[in-house]
Structure formats: C-alpha cells, structure tokens
C-alpha positions as CSV (number, residue, x, y, z in Angstrom):
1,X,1.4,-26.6,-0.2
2,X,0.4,-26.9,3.5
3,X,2.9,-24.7,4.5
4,X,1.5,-21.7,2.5
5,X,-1.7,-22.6,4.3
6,X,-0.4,-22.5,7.4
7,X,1.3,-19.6,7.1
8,X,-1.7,-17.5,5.8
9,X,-4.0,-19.0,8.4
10,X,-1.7,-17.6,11.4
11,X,-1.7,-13.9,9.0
12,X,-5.2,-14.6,8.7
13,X,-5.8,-14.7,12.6
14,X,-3.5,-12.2,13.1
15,X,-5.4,-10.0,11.7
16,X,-8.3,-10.5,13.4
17,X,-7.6,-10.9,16.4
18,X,-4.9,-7.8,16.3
19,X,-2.3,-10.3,17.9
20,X,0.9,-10.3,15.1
21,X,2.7,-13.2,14.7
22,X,6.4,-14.2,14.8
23,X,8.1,-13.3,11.7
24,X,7.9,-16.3,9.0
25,X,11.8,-16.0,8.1
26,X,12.7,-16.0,11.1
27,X,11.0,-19.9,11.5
28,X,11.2,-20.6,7.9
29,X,14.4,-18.8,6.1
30,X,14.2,-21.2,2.9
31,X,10.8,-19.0,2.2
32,X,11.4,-17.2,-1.2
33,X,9.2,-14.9,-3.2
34,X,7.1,-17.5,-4.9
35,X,5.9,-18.6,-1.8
36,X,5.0,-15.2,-0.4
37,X,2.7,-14.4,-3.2
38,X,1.0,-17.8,-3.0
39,X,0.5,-16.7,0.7
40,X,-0.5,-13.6,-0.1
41,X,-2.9,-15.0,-2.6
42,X,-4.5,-17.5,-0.2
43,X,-6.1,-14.5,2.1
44,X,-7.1,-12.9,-1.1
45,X,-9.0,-15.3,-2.2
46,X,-10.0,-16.0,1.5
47,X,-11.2,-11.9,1.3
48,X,-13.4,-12.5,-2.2
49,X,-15.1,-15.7,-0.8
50,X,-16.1,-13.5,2.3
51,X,-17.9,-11.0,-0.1
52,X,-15.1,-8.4,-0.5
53,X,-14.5,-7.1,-4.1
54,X,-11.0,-6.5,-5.2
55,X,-10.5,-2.7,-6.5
56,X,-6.8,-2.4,-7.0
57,X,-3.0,-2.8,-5.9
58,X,-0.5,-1.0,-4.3
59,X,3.1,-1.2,-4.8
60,X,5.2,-1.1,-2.0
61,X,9.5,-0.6,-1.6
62,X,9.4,2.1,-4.4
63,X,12.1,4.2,-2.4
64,X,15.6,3.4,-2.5
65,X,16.2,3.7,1.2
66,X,13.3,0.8,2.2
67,X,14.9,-1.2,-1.1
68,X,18.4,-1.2,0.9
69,X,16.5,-1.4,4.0
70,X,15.2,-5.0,3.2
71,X,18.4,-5.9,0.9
72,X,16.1,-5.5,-2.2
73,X,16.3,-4.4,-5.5
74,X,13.0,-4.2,-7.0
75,X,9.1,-3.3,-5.4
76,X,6.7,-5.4,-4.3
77,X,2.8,-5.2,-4.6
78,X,-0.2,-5.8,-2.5
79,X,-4.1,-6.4,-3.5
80,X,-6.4,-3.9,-2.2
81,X,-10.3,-4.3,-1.5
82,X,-13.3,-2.5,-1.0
83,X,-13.3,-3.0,2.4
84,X,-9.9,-1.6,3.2
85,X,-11.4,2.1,2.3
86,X,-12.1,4.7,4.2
87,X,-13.7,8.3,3.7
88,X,-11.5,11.7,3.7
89,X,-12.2,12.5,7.4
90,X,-14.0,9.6,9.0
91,X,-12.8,8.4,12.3
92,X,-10.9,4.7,11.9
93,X,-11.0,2.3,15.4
94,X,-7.5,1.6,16.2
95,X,-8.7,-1.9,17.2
96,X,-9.6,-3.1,13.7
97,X,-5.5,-2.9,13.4
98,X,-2.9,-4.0,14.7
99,X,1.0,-2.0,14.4
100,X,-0.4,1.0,11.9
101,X,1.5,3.3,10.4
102,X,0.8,5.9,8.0
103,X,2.4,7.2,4.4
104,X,0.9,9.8,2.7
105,X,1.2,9.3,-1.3
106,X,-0.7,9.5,-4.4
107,X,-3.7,7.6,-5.6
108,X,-3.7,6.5,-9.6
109,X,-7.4,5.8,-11.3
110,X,-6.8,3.5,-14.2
111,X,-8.4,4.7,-17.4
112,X,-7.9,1.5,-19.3
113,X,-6.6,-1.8,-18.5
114,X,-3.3,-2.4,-18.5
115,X,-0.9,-5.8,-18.3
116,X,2.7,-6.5,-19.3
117,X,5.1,-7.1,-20.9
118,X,6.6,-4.3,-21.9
119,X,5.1,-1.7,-20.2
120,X,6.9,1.7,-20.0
121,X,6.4,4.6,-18.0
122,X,4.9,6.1,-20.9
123,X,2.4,4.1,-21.6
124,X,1.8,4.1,-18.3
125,X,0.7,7.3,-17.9
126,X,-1.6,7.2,-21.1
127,X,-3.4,4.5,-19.1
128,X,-3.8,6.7,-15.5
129,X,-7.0,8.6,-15.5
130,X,-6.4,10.9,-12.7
131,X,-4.3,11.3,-9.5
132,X,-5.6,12.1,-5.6
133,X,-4.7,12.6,-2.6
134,X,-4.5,10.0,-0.4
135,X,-3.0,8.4,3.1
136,X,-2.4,4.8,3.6
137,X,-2.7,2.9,6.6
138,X,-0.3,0.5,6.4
139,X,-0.2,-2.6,8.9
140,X,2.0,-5.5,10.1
141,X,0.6,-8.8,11.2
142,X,4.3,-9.3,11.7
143,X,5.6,-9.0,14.8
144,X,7.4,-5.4,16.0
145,X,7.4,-4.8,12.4
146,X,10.7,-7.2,12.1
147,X,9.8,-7.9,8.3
148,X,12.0,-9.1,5.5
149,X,10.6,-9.3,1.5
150,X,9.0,-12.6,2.4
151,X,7.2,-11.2,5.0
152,X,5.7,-8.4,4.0
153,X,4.4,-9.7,0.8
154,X,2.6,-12.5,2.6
155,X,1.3,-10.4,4.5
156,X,0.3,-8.4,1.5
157,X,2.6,-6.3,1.3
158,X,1.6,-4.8,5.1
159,X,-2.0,-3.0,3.6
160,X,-3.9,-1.8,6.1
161,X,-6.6,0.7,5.5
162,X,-6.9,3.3,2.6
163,X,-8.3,7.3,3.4
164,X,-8.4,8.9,-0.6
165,X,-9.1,12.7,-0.9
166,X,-12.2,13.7,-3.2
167,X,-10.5,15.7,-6.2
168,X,-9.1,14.0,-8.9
169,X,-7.1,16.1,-11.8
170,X,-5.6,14.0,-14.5
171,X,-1.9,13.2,-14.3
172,X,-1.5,15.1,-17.8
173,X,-1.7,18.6,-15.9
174,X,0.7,17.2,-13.1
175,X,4.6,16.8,-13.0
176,X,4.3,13.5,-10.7
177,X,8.0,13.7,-10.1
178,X,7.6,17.0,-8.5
179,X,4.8,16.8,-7.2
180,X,5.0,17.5,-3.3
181,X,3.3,16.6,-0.4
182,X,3.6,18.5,3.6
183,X,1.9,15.8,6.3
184,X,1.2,17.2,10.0
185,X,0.0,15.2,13.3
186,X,-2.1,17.4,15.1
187,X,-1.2,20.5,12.7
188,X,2.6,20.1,13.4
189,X,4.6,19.3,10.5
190,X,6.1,16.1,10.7
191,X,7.3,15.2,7.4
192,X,7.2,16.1,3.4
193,X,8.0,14.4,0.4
194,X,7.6,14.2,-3.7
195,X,6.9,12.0,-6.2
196,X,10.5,11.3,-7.4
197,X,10.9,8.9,-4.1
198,X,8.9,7.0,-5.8
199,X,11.2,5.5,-8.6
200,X,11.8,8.4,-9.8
201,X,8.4,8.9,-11.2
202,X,5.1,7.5,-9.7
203,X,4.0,6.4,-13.4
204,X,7.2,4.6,-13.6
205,X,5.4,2.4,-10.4
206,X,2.5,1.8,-12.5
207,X,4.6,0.2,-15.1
208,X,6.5,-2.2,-13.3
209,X,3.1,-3.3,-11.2
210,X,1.9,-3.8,-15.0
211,X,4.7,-5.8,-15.7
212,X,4.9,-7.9,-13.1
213,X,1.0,-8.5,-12.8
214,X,1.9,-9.2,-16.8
215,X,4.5,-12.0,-15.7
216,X,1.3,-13.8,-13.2
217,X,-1.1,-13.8,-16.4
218,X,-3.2,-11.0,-14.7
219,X,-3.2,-7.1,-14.8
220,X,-5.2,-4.0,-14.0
221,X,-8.6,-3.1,-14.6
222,X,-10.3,-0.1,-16.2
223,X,-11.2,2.2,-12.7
224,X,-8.8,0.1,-10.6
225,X,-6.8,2.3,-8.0
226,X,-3.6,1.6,-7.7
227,X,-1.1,3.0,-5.0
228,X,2.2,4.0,-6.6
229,X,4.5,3.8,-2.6
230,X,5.3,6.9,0.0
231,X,7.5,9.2,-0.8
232,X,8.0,9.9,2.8
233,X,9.0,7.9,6.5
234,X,6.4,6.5,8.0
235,X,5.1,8.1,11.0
236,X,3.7,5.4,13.8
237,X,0.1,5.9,15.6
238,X,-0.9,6.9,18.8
239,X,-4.6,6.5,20.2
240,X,-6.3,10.2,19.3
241,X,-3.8,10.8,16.4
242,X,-5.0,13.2,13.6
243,X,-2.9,13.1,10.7
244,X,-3.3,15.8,7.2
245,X,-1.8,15.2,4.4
246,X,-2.0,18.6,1.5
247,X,-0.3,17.7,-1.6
248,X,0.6,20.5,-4.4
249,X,-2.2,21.0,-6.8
250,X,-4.7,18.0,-5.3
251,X,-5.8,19.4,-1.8
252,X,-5.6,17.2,1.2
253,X,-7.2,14.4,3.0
254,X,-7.4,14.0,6.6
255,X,-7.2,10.6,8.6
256,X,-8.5,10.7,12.1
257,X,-8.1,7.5,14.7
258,X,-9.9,6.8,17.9
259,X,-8.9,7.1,21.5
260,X,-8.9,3.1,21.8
261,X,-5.5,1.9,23.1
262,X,-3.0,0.2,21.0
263,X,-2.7,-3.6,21.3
C-alpha cells in the first residue's frame, strides 16, 4: 500500500534527521493495527537491507497504567537490532535521538526458539536462558510524544537504543515477579519498580510476544534478547544525564549521555 510507504518514509527520515513528525492518527484516524505493523515492517526490512542484523524484540504496554493510558488492552512489540546496542557505561550522543526517554527493566536470553500458539508463561520460562540488567532508550519519531497504538507500533513500538548489564543468572534462581529494581539520575533516586508491572510476571511477556509472533508465521530465535516492558515511569533526558539502574540479584548498568543539546 503506498500509504504504508509513505508513512514509514516520513518515520524513516525522522529518524535521521532527529526532526519527529506529526502524529499519523492525528492525519490518518482510519489507521488500525494491521497497518502499523506493515509500517513497522517496512523500516525493518529497510534496517536489514542497510546491513543491520535483527537480534530480538521488545514488548511494549505491559503495564496496566500505559494500557489505559492508550485505551488498550493488550502489548505491543518492537524489533530490535544490532545496531541499537550499547555497552554498560559507554557515553551515547544525544544527537543520534530524538525525544529519549529511559526505562530500566529486564533483559530475557532465549535458550531455544519459541513460536505460538499456545504459549504459556510456563513454557515460557523453560525457554529463557538467563535474565540481565538492562536500561532502554526509548524514542519517539512522533511528535511531543502525542502517540496512540497506531503510532507507536509504526514507529516500532518507540525503540531507541539498548544499554544491557554484563551478568546473566538464569531466571530459574529468580522470582521475576519480585524482582526489584532502584534507578537514580545523577545518584539521586528517582524511581523503583518490580517485575509484577510487567503483566504480572515478565515470563508471562515472553509468552504473549510468542504468541503473537506465532499468529504472523514468525517467532524467536535461540540467543534472541527479548525485552519483557518497564516496570517503572519513564524518566525524560537532559544533555549530561547519567542514569543507574541496580536491580535485586543482577547488579546494575549505567547509561551515560552527552552534553549535546536536545533537538
């Protein structure tokens, strides 16, 4: 469809020129979900032709607040790639993005594949490898961050950058729904959260992304990450910001950002 084209060429640009765009339902309200995955999908592809090697997902409205936020009942996902990663520590330029945010929340290495139907949390969890710390990055090519469903998954599912600590334990020695994590700016607390905000159980994440990766004829890969959604608000960017993120029983990560200004 030429209007899926469209649409992913102004995300496209928007992304690399930092310059968001004005929000797709806002110009188009007949938009449904269908057509923000085939959006979404367009880029991807656009990302793999560039050289860029797709290495997971990420599942996004897994709390109830976003979910009644958006008017939503259910997650949505995003695809992640190699280039999206960063190292525990490293400095990220502020002018590679364009409205980031950041969540801190776990990081899932698959084990096995995994592809639905019927996928329960369960099974699941006898797929999952290991957990780790992470922070996400998360981005809006969308304007003021004035996003709706439709919008966000387009814009696959507003990924930005990904900052994963180095320890991995595997999920087995971990209650997931209890799990906690403290994040600070600058050493000041800002915010904490644990698992359960994420449908109750991170795993339970991993199943419905299974599921619903099942109902597109695809599904994760043996050593794919997979991001199960915060479990905490997230905190907006400033120009020097260092954010830390310690998490019960997997240590922490740090993300740092330059000095650049904010578009």
């Amino acid at each position: 469809m030429t209007l899926h084209k469209d649409l992913a060429d102004e995300l496209w640009e928007a992304d690399r020129s930092a310059k968001p765009v004005v929000p797709l339902t806002e110009r188009h309200p007949d938009l449904v979900l269908e057509d923000a995955y085939a959006i979404q999908s367009i880029n991807i592809a656009r990302r793999v032709a560039s050289g860029q090697r797709v290495i997971g997902r990420k599942v996004g409205l897994t709390s109830r607040p976003m979910q009644q936020m958006l008017g939503v009942d259910e997650p949505d996902f995003g695809v992640l790639t190699d280039e999206m990663f960063v190292e525990d520590g490293d400095l990220v330029d502020l002018g590679r993005l364009v409205q980031p945010r950041v969540e801190a929340e776990l990081a899932f290495v698959m084990a096995e594949d995994l592809a639905g139907p019927g996928i329960t949390t369960a099974r699941a969890l006898a797929a999952i490898e290991g957990a780790l710390p992470s922070v996400e990055i998360v981005d809006s090519r969308v304007a003021d961050w004035r996003i709706r469903l439709v919008d966000t998954v387009a814009d696959n599912a507003s990924s930005g950058l990904l900052v994963m600590g180095g320890r991995m334990r595997p999920v087995a020695d971990l209650d997931l729904r209890l799990l906690g994590v403290v994040v600070s700016r600058h050493g000041q607390l800002i915010d904490t959260g644990a698992g359960a905000a994420a449908l109750g159980n991170p795993a339970r994440c991993v199943a419905w992304l299974a599921n619903k990766l099942g109902s597109f004829g695809e599904g994760l890969k043996a050593g794919d990450v997979v991001l199960p959604g915060a479990v905490h608000k997230m905190a907006p960017v400033e120009p020097g910001d260092v954010f830390r993120a310690e998490f019960a029983h997997l240590g922490a990560v740090t993300v740092r950002f330059s000095n650049g200004a904010l578009a």
